[in-house]
N, C-alpha and C positions, 0 to 999 in steps of 0.2 A: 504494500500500500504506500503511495505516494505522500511524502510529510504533509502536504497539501488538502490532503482527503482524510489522511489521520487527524488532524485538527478540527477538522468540518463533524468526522464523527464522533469525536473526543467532545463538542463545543454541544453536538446535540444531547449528546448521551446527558450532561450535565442538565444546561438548561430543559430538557424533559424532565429529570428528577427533581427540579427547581418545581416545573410547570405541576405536577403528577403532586409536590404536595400542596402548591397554591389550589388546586383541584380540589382537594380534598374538601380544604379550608373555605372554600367559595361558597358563598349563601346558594343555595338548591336553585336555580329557577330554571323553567320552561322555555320551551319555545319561545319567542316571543313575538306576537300576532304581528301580520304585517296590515293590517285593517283592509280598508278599501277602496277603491280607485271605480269612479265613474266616466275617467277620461284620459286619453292619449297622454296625455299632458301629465296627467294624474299618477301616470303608471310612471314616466320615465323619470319623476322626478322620485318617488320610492324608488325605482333601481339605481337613481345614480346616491341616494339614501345606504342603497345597500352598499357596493363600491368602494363610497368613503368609507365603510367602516372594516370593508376589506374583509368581508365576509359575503359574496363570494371577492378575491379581487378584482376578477372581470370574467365578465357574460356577454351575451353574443346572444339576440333574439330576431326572428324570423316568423312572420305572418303572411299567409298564404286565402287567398279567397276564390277559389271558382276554379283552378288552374292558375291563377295569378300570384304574383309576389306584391304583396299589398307595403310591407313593411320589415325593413332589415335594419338591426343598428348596433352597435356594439355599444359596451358601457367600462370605464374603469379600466387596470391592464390586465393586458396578456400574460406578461413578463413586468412584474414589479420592478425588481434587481436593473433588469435590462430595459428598463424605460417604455418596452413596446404596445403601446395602446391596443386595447379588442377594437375589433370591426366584424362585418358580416361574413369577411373573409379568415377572420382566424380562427386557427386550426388547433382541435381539441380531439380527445379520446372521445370517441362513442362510447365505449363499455358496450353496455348489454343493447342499447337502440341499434347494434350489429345482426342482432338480429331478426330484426325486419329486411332484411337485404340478404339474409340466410331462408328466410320461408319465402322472398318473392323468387329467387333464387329456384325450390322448388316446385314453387308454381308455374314455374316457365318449364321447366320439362315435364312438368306435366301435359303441358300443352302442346307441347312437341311431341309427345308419346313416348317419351321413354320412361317413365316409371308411371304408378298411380297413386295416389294417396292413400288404398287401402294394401298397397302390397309390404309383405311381411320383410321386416330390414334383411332376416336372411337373406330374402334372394339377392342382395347386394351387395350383403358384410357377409360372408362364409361364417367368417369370426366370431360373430356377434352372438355369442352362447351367455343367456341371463338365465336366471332361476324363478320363476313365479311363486307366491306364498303358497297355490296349491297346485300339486302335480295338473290337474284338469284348466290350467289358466291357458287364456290365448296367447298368440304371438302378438311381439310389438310391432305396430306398424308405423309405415311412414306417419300416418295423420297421429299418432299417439305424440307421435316427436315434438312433430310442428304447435299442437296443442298441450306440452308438456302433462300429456295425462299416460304417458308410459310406465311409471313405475319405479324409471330410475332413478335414485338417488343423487343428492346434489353435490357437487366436489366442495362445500361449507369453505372451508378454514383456509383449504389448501389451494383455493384459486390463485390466492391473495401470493404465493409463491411461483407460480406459473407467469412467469415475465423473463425476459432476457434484455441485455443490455446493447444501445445503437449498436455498437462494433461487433455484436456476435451474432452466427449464423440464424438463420429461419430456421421454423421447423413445422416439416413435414407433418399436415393433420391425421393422414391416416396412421398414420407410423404411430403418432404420439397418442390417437386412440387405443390402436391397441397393447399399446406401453402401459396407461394409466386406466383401462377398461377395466380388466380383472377385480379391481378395486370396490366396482360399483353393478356388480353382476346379479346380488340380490335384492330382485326387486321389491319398492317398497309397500306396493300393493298391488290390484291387479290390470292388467292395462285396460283402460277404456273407463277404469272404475271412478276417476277422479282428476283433480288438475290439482298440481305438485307442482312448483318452478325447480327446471334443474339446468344447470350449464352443460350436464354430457349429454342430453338429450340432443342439444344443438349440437354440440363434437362428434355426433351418429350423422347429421344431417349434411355437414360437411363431408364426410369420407363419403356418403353416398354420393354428392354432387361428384366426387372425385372419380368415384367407380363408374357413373354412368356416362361420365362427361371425356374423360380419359384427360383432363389438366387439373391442375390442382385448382385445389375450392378458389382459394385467391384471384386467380388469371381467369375464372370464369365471372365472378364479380364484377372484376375488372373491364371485361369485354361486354357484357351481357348487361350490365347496370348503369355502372359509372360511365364507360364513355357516351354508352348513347343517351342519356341525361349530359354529357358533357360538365359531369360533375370533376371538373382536373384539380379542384383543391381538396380533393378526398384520396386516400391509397392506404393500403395496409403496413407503408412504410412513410417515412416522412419524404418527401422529394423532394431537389435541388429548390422548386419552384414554391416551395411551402415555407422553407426557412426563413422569411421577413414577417409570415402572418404567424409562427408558432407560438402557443400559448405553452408556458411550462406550468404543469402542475404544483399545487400548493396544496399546506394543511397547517390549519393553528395549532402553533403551540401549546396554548391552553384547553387544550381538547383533551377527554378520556382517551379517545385513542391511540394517543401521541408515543404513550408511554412504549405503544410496541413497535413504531416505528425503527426504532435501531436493530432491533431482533428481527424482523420481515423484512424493512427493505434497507437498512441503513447503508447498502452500497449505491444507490438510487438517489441519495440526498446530496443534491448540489451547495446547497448552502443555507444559512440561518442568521433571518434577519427583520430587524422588525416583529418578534412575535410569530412569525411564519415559518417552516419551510418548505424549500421550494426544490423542484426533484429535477433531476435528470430527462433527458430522452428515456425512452424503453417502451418495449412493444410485448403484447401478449401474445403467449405461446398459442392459445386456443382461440382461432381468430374467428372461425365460426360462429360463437356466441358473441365473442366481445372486441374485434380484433380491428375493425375501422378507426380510423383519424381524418377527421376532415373538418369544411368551414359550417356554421348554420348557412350561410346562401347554399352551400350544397344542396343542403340537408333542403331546403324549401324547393328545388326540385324535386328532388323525390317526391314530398308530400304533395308538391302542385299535380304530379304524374296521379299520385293514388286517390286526387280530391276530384281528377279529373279522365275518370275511367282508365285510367292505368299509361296514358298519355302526356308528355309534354312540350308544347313547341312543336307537334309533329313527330315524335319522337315517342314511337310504345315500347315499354317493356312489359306489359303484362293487359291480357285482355277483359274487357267488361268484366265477363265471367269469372273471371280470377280474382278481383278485384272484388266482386260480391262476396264470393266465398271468402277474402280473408277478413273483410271487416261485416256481415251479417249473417254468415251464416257456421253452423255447426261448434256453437258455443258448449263449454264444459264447465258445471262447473268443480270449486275449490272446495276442501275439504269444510265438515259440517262447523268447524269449531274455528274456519279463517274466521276475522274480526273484520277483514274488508267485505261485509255481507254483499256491497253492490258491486261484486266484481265477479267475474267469470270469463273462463280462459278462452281466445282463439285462436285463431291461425296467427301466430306470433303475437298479433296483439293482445293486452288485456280490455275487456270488455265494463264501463262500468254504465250509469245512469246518474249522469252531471243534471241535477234540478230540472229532471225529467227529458235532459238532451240527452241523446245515444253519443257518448265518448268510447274511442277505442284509444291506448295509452301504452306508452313503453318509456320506463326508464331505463339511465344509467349508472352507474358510478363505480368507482374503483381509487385506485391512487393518484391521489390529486387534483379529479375531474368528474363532473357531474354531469349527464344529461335527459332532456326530457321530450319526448315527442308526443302530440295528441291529435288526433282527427275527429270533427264532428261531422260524421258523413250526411246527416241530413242539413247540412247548413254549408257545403263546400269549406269549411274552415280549416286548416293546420296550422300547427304552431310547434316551436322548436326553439327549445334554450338550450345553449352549452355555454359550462363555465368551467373554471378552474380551480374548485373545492368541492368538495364530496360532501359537506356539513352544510351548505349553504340550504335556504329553502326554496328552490331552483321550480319545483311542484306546484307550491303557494301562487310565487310567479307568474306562471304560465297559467294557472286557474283564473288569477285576475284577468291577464289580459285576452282570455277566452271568452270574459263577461263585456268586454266592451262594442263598439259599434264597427266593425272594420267596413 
């Protein structure tokens, strides 16, 4: 380790046990409401509210109406340290909103005929031997995946280890399924019987795309999504061409979290300052569920394509019918004791009943970045916030500016 980097995580370790006992010592309080906002106007001055308090320290929102991009604006920075302002172009983790671009992904071979939604992952993964709770259970199938009601267990703890750093190789989805499959073999109930959210479910759906498609899940994305949306500030890597808009991830130091920051990622941690720190490049192993980086103007392509029969600019990746089925039809739901009563699972997205509007929703989050996509399909609307903290209330956000007049 370079004296350079020993210092940086010599300087954290400390100030976390600094932090970890002011924690302790800190008066208990909640969330704290962010009230409400009746106007454009209303809303951007709560975010540049939030900002200043560097909580998140910069966000990136995008509004979509009919096929259109109504409104794109950045708030606060990208890069505190490094001075670089958010815009609609900077570039943040997705996390898990990866996975909408993983089910449209196989929507579209569906449509081409090469797999179907009810066919069993055997015929595709040889490999893919799970155990049902009882000898008589069915097979998992594709639709179980995409509506996370397969069975499988979630990788919990160990996601949070599954990353590699800029200068180190990729890695292969299918390989690293069934590297890390074994693990997650007993299922947790029976398929079809419920909706569970699990990350390997997604890591099945990618080696599928891999098997049917003969390139890897990435390069199929790549071709099949991203360019023809002409989304070029999104890729699974960072590109030459993204380096100006890069958001580097961040996380408060006065966070309960914080504490285990040195033990998970402490080679990840670029520096500490201000109260914050702020990490590194690095990319996730498991790109299928969580593996995109791109800008929100991307991101409001995609949603203008899915707000507008699976179209954008002239430009389809998925048709009418695809597009019914992921956001109306073949809902599941969650088990009897979730606490989210109004929610239930779909085709990637989650399904809820926003004051009596039909919202479909997918968030993100991971190290250093949050995200939040939602569609009101009877009202052509999408909306898309990325930031650069994971504690921020990124959700709240996005729910206000769903109430307002676009």
């Amino acid at each position: 380790m370079a004296l350079a980097e020993w210092r940086t995580w010599r300087t954290l370790v400390v100030l976390i046990g600094l932090a970890a006992i002011a924690l302790a010592l800190w008066p208990r309080r909640g969330t704290q409401p962010l009230g409400d906002v009746a106007t454009v106007p209303e809303l951007e001055a709560l975010m540049e509210r939030l900002v200043a308090s560097a909580t998140p320290p910069g966000m990136s929102l995008v509004v979509v109406r009919n096929g259109d991009v109504v409104y794109a604006k950045g708030y606060g920075w990208a890069d505190g340290p490094r001075r670089i302002a958010a815009t609609p172009q900077t570039v943040y983790h997705w996390f898990s909103c990866t996975k909408i671009a993983t089910a449209i992904a196989i929507l579209q071979l569906r449509e081409r005929g090469a797999l179907q939604l009810d066919d069993p992952v055997t015929k595709y993964l040889p490999f893919f031997t799970v155990h049902t709770p009882s000898a008589s259970g069915s097979q998992v199938t594709i639709r179980h995946l995409l509506t996370h009601s397969s069975g499988l267990p979630d990788a919990g703890w160990r996601i949070i280890g599954w990353v590699h750093h800029d200068n180190e190789p990729a890695v292969n989805q299918t390989a690293m399924l069934q590297r890390v499959l074994p693990r997650y073999v007993n299922l947790a109930f029976e398929p079809g019987d419920h909706a569970e959210y699990t990350n390997i479910g997604y890591m099945v759906l990618g080696a599928i795309i891999e098997r049917v498609t003969g390139r890897t899940y990435e390069d199929y994305v790549r071709q099949e999504i991203l360019l023809p949306l002409a989304m070029e500030h999104t890729d699974f890597v960072y590109k030459t061409s993204m380096a100006s808009d890069e958001a580097a991830g961040s996380h408060p130091l006065l966070h309960s979290w914080s504490v285990m920051i040195p033990f998970l990622a402490g080679s990840y941690v670029r520096e500490v300052t201000a109260g914050r720190v702020w990490f590194k490049r690095f990319y996730n192993d498991q790109t299928p569920p969580t593996g995109l980086i791109g800008s929100a103007a991307d991101a409001a392509r995609l949603l203008s394509a899915l707000t507008n029969g699976g179209q954008f600019q002239g430009r389809r990746i998925l048709s009418q019918e695809s597009v019914t089925a992921m956001v109306r039809e073949g809902y599941v739901d969650g088990r009897e004791d979730d606490r989210r009563i109004n929610r239930r699972q779909g085709i990637g997205w989650q399904i809820y009943r926003d004051r009596d509007r039909l919202m479909i929703r997918h968030d993100g989050g991971g190290l250093g970045f949050s995200s939040v996509m939602k569609l009101y399909p009877d009202e052509g609307l999408g909306l898309a916030l990325f930031t650069n903290d994971v504690t921020c209330q990124a959700s709240g956000v996005v729910s206000l500016a769903a109430g307002l007049n676009w």
